[in-house]
C-alpha beads as a LAMMPS data file, in Angstrom:
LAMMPS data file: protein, C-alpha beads

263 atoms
262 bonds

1 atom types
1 bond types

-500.0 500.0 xlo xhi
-500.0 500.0 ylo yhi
-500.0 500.0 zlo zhi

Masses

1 110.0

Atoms # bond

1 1 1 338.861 424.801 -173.600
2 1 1 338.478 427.004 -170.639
3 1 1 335.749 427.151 -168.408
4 1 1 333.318 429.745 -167.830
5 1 1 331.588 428.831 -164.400
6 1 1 330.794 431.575 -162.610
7 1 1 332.906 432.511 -159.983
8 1 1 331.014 431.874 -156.496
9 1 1 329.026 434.725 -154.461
10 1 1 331.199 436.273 -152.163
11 1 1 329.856 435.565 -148.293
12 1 1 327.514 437.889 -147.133
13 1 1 329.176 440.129 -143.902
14 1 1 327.660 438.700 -140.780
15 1 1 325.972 440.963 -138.780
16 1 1 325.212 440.727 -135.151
17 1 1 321.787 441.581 -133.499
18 1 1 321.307 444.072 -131.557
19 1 1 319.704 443.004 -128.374
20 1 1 316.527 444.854 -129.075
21 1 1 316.465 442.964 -132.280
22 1 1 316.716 439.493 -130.426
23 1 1 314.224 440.358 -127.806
24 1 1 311.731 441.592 -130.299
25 1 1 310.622 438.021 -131.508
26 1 1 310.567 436.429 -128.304
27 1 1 308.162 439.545 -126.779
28 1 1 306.352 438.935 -129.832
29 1 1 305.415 435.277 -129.221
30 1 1 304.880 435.881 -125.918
31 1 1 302.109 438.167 -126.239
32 1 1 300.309 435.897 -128.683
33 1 1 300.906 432.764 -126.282
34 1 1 299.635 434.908 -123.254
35 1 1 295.999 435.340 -124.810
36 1 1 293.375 434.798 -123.883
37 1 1 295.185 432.936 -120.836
38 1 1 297.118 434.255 -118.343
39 1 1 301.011 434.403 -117.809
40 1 1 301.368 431.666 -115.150
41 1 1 299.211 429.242 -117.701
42 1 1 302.207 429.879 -120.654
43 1 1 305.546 428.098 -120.526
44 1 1 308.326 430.928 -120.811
45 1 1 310.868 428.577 -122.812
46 1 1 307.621 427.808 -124.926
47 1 1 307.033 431.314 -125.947
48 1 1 311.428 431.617 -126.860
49 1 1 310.572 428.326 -129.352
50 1 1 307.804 429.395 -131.076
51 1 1 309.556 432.364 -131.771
52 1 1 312.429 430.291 -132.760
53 1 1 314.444 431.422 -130.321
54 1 1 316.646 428.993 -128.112
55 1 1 315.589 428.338 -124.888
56 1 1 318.799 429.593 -123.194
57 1 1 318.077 433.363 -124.837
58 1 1 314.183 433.302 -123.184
59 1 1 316.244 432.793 -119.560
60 1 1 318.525 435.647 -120.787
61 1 1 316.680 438.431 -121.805
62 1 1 313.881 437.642 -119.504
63 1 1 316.028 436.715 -116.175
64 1 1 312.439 438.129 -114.261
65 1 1 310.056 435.142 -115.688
66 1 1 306.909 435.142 -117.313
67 1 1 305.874 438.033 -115.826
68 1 1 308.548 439.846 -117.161
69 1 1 308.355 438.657 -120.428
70 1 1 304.645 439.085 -120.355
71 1 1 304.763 443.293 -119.177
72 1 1 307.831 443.563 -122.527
73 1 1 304.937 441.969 -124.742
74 1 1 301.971 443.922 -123.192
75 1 1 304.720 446.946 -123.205
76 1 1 305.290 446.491 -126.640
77 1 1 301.573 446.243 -128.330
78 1 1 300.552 449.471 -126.174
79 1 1 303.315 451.627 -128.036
80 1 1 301.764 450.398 -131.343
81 1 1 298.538 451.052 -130.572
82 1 1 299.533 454.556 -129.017
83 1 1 300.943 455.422 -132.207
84 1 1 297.523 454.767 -134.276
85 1 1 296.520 457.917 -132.213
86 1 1 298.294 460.089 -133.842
87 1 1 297.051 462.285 -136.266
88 1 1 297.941 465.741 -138.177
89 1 1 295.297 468.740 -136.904
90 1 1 294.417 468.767 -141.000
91 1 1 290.904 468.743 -142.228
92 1 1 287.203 468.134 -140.567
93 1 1 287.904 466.984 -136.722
94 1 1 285.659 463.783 -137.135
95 1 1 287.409 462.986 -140.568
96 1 1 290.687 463.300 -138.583
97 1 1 288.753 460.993 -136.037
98 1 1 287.626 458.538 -138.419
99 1 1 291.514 458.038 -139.899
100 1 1 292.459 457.605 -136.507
101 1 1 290.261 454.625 -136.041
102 1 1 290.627 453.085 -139.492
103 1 1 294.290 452.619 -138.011
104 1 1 292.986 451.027 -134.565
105 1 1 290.775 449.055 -135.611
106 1 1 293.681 447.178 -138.781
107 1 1 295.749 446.849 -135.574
108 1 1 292.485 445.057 -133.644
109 1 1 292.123 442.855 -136.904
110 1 1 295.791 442.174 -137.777
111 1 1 296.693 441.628 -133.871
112 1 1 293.443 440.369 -132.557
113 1 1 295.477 438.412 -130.009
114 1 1 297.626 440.853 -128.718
115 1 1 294.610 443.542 -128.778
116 1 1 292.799 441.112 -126.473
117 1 1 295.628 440.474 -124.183
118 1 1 296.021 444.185 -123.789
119 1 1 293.047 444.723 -122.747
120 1 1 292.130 441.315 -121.151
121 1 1 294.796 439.921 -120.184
122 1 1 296.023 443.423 -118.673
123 1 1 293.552 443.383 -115.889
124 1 1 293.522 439.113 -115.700
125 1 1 297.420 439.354 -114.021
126 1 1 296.990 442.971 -112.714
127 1 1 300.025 444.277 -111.415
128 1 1 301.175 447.944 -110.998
129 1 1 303.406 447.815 -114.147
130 1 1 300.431 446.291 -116.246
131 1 1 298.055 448.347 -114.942
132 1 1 300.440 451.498 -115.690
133 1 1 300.644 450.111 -119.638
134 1 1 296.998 449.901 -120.114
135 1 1 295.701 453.132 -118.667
136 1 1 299.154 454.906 -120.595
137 1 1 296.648 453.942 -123.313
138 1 1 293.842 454.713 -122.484
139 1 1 295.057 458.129 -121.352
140 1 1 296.867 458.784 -124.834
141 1 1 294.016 458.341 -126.399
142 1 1 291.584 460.962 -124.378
143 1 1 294.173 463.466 -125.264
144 1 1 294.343 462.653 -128.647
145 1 1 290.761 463.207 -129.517
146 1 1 290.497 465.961 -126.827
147 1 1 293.415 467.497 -129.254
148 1 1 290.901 467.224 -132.184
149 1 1 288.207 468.513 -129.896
150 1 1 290.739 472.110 -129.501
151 1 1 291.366 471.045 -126.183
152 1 1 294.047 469.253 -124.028
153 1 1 293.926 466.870 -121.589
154 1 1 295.224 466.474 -117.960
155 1 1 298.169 464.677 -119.369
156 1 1 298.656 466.391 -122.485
157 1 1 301.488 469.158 -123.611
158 1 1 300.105 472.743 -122.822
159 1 1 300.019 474.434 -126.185
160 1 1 300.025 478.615 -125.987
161 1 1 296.116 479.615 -126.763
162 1 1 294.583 475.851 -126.496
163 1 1 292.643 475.539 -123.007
164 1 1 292.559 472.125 -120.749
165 1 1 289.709 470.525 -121.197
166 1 1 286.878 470.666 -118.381
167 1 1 285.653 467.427 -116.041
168 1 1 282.358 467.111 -118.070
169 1 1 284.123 467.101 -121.688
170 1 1 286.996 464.631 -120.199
171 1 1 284.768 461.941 -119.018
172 1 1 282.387 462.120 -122.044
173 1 1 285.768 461.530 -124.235
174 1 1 287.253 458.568 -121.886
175 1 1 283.521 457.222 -121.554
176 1 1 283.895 457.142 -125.659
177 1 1 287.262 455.773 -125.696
178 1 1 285.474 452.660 -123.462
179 1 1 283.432 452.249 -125.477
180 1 1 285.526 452.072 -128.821
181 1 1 287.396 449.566 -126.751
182 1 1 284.231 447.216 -125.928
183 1 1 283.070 447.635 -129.013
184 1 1 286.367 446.596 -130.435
185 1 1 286.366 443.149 -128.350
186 1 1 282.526 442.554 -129.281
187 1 1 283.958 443.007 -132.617
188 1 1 286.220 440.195 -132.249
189 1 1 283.836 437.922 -130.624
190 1 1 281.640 438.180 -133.361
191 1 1 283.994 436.800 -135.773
192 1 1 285.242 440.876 -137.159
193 1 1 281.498 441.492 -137.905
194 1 1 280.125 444.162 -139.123
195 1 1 283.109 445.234 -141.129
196 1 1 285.611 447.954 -140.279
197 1 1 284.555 450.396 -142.377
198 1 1 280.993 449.808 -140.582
199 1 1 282.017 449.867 -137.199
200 1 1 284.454 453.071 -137.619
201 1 1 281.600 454.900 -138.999
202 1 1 279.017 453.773 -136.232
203 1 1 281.920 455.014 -133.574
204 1 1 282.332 458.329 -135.433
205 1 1 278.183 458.767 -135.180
206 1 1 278.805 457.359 -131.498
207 1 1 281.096 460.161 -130.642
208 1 1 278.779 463.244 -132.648
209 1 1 276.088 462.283 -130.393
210 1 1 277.916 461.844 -127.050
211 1 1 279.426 465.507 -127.790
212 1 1 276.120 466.798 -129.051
213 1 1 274.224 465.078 -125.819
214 1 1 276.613 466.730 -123.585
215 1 1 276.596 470.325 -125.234
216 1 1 272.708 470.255 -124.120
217 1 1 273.648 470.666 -120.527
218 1 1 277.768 471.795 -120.580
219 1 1 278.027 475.383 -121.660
220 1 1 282.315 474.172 -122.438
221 1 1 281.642 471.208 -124.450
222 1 1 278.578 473.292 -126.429
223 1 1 281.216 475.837 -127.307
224 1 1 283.397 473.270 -128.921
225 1 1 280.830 472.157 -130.787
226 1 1 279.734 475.136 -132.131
227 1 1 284.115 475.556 -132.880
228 1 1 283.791 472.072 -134.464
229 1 1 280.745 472.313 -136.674
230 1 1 282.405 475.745 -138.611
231 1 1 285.205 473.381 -139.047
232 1 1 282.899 470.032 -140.680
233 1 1 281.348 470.348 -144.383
234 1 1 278.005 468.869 -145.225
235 1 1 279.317 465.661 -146.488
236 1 1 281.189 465.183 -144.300
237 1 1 280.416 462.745 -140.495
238 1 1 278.930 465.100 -138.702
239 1 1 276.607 466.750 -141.984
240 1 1 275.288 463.412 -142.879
241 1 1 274.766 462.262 -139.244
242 1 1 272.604 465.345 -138.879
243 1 1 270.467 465.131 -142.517
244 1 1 269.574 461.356 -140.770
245 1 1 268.744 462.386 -137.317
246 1 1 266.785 465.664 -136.960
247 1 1 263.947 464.698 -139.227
248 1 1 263.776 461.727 -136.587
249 1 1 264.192 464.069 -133.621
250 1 1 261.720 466.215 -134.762
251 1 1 259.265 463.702 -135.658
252 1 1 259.591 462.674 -131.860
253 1 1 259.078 465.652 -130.118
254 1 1 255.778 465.799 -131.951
255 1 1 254.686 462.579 -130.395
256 1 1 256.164 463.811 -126.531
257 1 1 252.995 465.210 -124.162
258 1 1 252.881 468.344 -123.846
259 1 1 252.612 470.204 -120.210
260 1 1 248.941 470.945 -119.683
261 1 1 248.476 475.029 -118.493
262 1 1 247.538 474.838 -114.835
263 1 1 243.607 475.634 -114.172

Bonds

1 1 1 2
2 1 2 3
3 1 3 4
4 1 4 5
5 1 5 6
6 1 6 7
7 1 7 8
8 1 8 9
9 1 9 10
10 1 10 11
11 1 11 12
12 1 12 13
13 1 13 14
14 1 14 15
15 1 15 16
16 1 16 17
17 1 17 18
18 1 18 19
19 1 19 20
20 1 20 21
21 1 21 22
22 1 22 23
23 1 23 24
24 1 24 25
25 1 25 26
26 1 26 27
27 1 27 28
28 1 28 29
29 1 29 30
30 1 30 31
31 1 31 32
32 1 32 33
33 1 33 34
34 1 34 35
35 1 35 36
36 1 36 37
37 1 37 38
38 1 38 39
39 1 39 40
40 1 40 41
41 1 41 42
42 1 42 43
43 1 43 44
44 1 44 45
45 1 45 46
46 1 46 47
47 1 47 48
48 1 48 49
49 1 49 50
50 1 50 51
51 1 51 52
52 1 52 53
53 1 53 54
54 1 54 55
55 1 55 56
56 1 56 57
57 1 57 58
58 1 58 59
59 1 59 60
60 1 60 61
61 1 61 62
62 1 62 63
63 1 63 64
64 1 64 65
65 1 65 66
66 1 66 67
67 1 67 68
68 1 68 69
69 1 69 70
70 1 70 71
71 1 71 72
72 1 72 73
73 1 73 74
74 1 74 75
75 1 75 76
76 1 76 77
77 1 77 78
78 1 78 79
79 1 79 80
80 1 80 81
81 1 81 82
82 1 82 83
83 1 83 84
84 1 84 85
85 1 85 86
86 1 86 87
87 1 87 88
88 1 88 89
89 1 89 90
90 1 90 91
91 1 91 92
92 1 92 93
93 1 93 94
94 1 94 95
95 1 95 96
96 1 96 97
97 1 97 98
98 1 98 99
99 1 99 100
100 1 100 101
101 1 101 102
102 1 102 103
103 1 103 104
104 1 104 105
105 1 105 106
106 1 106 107
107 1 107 108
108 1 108 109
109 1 109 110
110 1 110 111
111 1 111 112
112 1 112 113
113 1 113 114
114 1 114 115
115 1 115 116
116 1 116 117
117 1 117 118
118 1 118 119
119 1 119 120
120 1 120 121
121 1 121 122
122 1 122 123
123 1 123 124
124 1 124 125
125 1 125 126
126 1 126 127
127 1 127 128
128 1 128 129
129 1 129 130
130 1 130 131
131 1 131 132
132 1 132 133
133 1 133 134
134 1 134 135
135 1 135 136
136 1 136 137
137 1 137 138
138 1 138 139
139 1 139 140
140 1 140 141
141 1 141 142
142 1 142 143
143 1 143 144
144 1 144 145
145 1 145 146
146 1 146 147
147 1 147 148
148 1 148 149
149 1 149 150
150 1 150 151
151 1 151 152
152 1 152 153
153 1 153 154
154 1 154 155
155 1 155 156
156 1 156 157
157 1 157 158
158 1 158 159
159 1 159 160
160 1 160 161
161 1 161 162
162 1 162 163
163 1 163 164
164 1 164 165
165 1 165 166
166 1 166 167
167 1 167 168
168 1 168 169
169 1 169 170
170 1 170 171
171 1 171 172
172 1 172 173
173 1 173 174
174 1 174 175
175 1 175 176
176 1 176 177
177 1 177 178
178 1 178 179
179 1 179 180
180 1 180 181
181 1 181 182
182 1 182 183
183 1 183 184
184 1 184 185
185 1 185 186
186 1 186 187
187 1 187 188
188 1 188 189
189 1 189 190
190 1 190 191
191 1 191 192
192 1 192 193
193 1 193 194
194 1 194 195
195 1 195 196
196 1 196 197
197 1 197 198
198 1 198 199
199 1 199 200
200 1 200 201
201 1 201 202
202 1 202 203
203 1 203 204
204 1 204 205
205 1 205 206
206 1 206 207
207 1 207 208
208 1 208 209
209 1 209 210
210 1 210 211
211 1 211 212
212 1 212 213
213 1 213 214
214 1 214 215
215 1 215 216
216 1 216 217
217 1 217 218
218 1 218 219
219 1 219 220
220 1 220 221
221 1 221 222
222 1 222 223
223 1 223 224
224 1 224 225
225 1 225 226
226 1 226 227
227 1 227 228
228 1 228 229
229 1 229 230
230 1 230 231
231 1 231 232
232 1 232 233
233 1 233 234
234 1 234 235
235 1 235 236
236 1 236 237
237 1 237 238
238 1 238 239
239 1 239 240
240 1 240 241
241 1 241 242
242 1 242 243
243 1 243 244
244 1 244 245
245 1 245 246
246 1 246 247
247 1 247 248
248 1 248 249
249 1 249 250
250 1 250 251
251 1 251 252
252 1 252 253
253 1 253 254
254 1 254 255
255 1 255 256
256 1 256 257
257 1 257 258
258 1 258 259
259 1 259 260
260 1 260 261
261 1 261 262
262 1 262 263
């Protein structure tokens, strides 16, 4: 009787990692190991084992030290978070804005550690090269909403017919994007309360106002409002921001003194 066993799997073809590929895990460990304390605190060989990595590749990829290996890390979180910036010019500008920060804030809640290092751990071990990473950031960011805004930033790509962006509209956008970064740590601190879909809508209201508070007195940023709001429908952020807070508004400036007429 002959037998019909199966004839063995062939071996699979061994293929060899790229370095990139063998760095990535050990960059990856790193960062997590690096928050919320500081590089000198973190054994180097620990990060390469957690990562299951052998000791001898941590000393070979990272010859520089923990610093090194904590700027890759740092290095390698900003890119991802650079890239939840970008968004196609399709649609309302604060729906575009609001996508934009659904994808932030799932990296803040599936990388909570790294976010925090980023940001915390950026400035705890400043050096020129971490510095550098975290303002790249920041930076990206103001042009990315100025870009939504019809404007450019100082960094930014010049685009035929789109006009740089003027000092007062600038800092109101990097004064938002600090505060969508506070917000996000307070966010973690209080244990990812209230949820994302809450907080991205409370930074999308955040951002109407700062643009419509700065309009009032900045004849630039008033005209790309105006731009804006033909672009917005009435269901939309910036329609049901405004249906909640001019009846308020007006209701105030009721209750204001008014300037008595001079005698």
């Amino acid at each position: 009787m002959t037998s019909t066993a199966a004839a063995p799997p062939p071996p699979r073809a061994y293929r060899r990692l790229s370095v990139e590929e063998r760095r990535a895990p050990v960059q990856g460990a790193g960062l997590g190991h690096f928050s919320p304390r500081a590089p000198p605190e973190v054994s180097r060989a620990g990060g390469g084992v957690a990562a299951g990595v052998s000791r001898p590749l941590v000393y070979r990829y990272f010859p520089g030290g923990r610093q090194q290996l904590y700027e890759a890390a740092l290095g390698s979180a900003a890119d991802e978070l650079t890239l939840c910036f970008s968004e196609p010019p399709v649609g309302p500008p604060t729906e575009r804005v609001a996508r934009v920060l659904d994808r932030y804030l799932r990296f803040v809640d599936e990388h909570d550690t790294g976010f925090s290092a980023l940001l915390r751990g950026g400035s705890v071990v400043e050096t020129s090269r971490t510095t550098t990473i975290v303002d790249g950031v920041r930076r990206a960011a103001a042009d990315a909403i100025l870009s939504h805004l019809g404007r450019i930033g100082g960094s930014g790509p010049q685009s035929t017919g789109t006009r740089s962006a003027g000092p007062r509209l600038r800092m109101m956008v990097r004064s938002w994007i600090a505060a969508v970064e506070a917000a996000s740590l307070i966010w973690l601190d209080e244990g990812k309360r209230p949820p994302a879909a809450e907080l991205r809508g409370w930074l999308v209201d955040h951002l109407i106002a700062l643009l419509a508070a700065t309009a009032a007195t900045d004849e630039e940023t008033a005209s790309v409002v105006r731009d804006l709001l033909a672009l917005e429908t009435s269901d939309g952020p910036a329609g049901r921001l405004a249906e909640l807070v001019v009846p308020v508004v007006a209701e105030a400036a009721h209750l204001l003194p008014h300037a008595t007429a001079a005698d």
